[in-house]
C-alpha positions as CSV (number, residue, x, y, z in Angstrom):
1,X,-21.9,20.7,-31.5
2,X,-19.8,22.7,-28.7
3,X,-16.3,23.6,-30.7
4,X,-13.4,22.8,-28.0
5,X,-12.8,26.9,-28.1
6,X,-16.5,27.3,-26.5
7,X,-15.8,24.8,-24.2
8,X,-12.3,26.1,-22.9
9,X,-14.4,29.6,-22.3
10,X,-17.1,27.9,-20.1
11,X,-14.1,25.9,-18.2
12,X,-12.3,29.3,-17.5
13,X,-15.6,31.1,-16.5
14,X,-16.5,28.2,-14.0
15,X,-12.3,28.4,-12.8
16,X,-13.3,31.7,-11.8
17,X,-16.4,31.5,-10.3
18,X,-15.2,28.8,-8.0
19,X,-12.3,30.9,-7.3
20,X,-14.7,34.1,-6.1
21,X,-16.6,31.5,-4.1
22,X,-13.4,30.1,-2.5
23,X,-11.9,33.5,-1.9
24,X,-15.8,34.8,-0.3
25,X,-15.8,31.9,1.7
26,X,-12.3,32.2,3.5
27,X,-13.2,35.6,4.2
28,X,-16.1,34.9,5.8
29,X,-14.0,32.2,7.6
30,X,-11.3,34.7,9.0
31,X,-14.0,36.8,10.2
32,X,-16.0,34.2,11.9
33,X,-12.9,32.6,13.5
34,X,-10.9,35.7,14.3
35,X,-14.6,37.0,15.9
36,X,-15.6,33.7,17.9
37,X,-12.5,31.2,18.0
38,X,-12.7,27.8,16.7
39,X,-15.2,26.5,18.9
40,X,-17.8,28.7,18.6
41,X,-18.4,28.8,14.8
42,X,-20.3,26.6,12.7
43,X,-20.1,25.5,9.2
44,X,-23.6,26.4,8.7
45,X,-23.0,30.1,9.5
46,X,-19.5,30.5,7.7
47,X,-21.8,29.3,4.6
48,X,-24.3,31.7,5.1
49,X,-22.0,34.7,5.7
50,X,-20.1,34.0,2.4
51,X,-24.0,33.7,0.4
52,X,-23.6,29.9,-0.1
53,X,-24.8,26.2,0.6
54,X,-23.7,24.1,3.1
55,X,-23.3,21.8,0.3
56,X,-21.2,23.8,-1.6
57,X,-18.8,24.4,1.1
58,X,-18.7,21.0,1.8
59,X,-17.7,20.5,-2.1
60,X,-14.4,22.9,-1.2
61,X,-13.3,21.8,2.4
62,X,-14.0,18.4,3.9
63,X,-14.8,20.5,7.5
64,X,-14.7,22.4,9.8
65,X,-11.2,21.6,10.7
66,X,-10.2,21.9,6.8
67,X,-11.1,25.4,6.6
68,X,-9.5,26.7,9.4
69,X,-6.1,25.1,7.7
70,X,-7.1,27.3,4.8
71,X,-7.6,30.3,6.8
72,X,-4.2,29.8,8.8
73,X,-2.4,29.2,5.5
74,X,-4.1,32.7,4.1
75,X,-2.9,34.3,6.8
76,X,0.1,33.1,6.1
77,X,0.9,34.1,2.7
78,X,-1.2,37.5,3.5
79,X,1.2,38.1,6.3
80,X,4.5,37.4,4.1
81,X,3.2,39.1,0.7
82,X,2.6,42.0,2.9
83,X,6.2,41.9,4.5
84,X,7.9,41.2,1.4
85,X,6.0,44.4,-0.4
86,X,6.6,47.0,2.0
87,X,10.4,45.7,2.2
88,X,11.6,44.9,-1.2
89,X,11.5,49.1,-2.2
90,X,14.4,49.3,0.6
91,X,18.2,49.2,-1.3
92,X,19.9,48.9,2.0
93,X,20.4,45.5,3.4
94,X,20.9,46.5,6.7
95,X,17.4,48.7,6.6
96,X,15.6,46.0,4.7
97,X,16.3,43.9,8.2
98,X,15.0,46.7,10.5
99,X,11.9,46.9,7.9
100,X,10.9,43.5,8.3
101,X,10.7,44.2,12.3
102,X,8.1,46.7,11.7
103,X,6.0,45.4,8.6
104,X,5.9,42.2,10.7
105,X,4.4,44.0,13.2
106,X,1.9,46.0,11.2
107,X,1.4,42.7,9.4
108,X,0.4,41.1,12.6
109,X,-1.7,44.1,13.7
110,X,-4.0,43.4,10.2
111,X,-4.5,39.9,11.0
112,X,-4.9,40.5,14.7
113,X,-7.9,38.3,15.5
114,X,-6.9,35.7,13.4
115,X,-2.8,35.7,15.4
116,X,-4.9,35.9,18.7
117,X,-6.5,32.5,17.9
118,X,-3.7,30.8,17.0
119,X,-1.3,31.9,19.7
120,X,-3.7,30.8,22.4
121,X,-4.5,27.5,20.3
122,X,-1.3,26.7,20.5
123,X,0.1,28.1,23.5
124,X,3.0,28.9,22.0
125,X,4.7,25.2,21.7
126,X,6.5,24.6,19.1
127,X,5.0,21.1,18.4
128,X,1.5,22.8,18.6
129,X,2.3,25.3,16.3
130,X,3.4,23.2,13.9
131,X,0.4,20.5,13.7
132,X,-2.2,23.5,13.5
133,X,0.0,25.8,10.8
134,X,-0.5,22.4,8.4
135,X,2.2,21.8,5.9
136,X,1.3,24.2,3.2
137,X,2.0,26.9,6.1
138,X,5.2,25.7,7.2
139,X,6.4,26.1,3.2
140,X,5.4,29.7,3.4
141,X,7.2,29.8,6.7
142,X,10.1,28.3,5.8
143,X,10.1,30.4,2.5
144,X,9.9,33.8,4.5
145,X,12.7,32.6,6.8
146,X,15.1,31.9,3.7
147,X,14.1,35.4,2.3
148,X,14.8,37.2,5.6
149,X,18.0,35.1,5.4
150,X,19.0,36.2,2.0
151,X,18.7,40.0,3.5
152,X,21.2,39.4,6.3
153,X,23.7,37.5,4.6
154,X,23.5,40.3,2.0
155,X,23.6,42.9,4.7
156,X,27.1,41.1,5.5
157,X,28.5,41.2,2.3
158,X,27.7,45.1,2.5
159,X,29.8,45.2,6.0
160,X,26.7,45.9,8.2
161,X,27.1,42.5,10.5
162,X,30.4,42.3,11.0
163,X,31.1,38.7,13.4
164,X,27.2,37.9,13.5
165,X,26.0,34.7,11.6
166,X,23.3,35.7,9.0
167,X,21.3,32.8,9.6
168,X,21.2,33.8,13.5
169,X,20.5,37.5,12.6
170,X,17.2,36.4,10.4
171,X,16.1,33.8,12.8
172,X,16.5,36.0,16.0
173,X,14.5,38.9,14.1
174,X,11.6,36.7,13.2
175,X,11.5,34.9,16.4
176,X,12.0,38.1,18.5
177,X,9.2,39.9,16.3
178,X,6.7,36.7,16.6
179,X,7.4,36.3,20.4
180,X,6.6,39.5,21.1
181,X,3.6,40.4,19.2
182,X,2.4,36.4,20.8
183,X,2.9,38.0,24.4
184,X,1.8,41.8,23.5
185,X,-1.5,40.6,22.2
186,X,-2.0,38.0,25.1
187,X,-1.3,40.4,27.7
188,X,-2.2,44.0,26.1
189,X,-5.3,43.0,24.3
190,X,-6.3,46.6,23.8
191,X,-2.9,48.6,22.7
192,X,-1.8,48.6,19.0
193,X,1.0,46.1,17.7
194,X,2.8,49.8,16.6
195,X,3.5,50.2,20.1
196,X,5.6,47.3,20.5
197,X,8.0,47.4,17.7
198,X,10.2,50.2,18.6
199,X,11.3,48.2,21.6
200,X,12.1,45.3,19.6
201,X,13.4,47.6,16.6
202,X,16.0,49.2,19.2
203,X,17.2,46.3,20.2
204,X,18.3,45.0,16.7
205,X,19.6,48.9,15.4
206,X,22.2,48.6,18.6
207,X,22.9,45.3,17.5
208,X,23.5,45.7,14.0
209,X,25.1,49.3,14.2
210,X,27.7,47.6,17.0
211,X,28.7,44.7,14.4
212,X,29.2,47.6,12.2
213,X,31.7,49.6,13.9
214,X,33.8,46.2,14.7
């Protein structure tokens, strides 16, 4: 007889295996998406990349369409735990802002493949974007907005945005950031994402360093 400590082990060690599986097979998703778009991939070969049965994926994601959802909402919450890390060491409000212009940007850069296909899936409508990001997605999106909001309205309590709306500041930051590195990538297919954030980084140090001296 199987005491219920045994059986709690087993349950963990299957928790985990199924969680290395998962994790292997939205990896070899990305890479199959970001590579060939959504059109061009099949099930059959994301399975075989990540060294599993079709069955088995079928056991994780109901499709096709299903696991692209999964890989947009990776993305995701790669994109803002990568932000978030490289920012949070800053003390300075007003920097912290300027940081997330440029760790968006190498953020973006990472996942380049995987932006590529959903800018042109999209084509940049907000409606669009919405229905593919899925709702798990727009959580993470709305969560990384109210963060970058927290960092402005604590830039204005330091005196950095003088007569400038927080919420304005995060929004125009992140929308400036995601705009350009939609365009950059659609038209300069070949250049680094580096190369367009000191443009867009310029344009918010004049900004914040005029509310400053008002």
């Amino acid at each position: 007889m199987v005491n219920s400590q045994g059986q709690s082990k087993r349950a963990e060690r299957r928790e985990r295996e199924l969680a290395l599986r998962r994790a292997d097979l939205i990896a070899a998703a990305s890479k199959a998406f970001a590579e060939r778009g959504f059109s061009g991939v099949q099930v059959s070969e994301i399975a075989e990349a990540a060294g599993l049965s079709l069955a088995s994926v079928y056991s994780m994601f109901g499709g096709k369409e299903d696991l692209y959802q999964e890989v947009i909402t990776h993305m995701a919450e790669t994109i803002q735990e990568g932000v978030r890390k490289r920012v949070d060491a800053i003390p300075s409000a007003h920097e912290r802002l300027l940081c997330v212009v440029d760790s968006l940007f190498a953020c973006f850069e990472e996942n380049r493949g995987l932006l590529r296909l959903f800018a042109q899936g999209t084509q940049g409508l907000p409606w669009k974007i919405r229905q593919a990001m899925g709702e798990v997605s727009i959580q993470i999106l709305h969560g990384f907005t109210e963060w970058v909001i927290s960092i402005a309205e604590q830039a204005k309590r330091e005196g950095q945005l003088q007569g400038l709306d927080p919420e304005s500041v995060a929004l125009a930051v992140t929308g400036a950031v995601s705009s350009k590195a939609a365009h950059w990538i659609d038209t300069k297919p070949d250049r680094p994402l580096a190369q367009a954030s000191p443009g867009v980084r310029a344009l918010f140090e004049r900004l914040f360093d005029e509310a400053s001296a008002s």
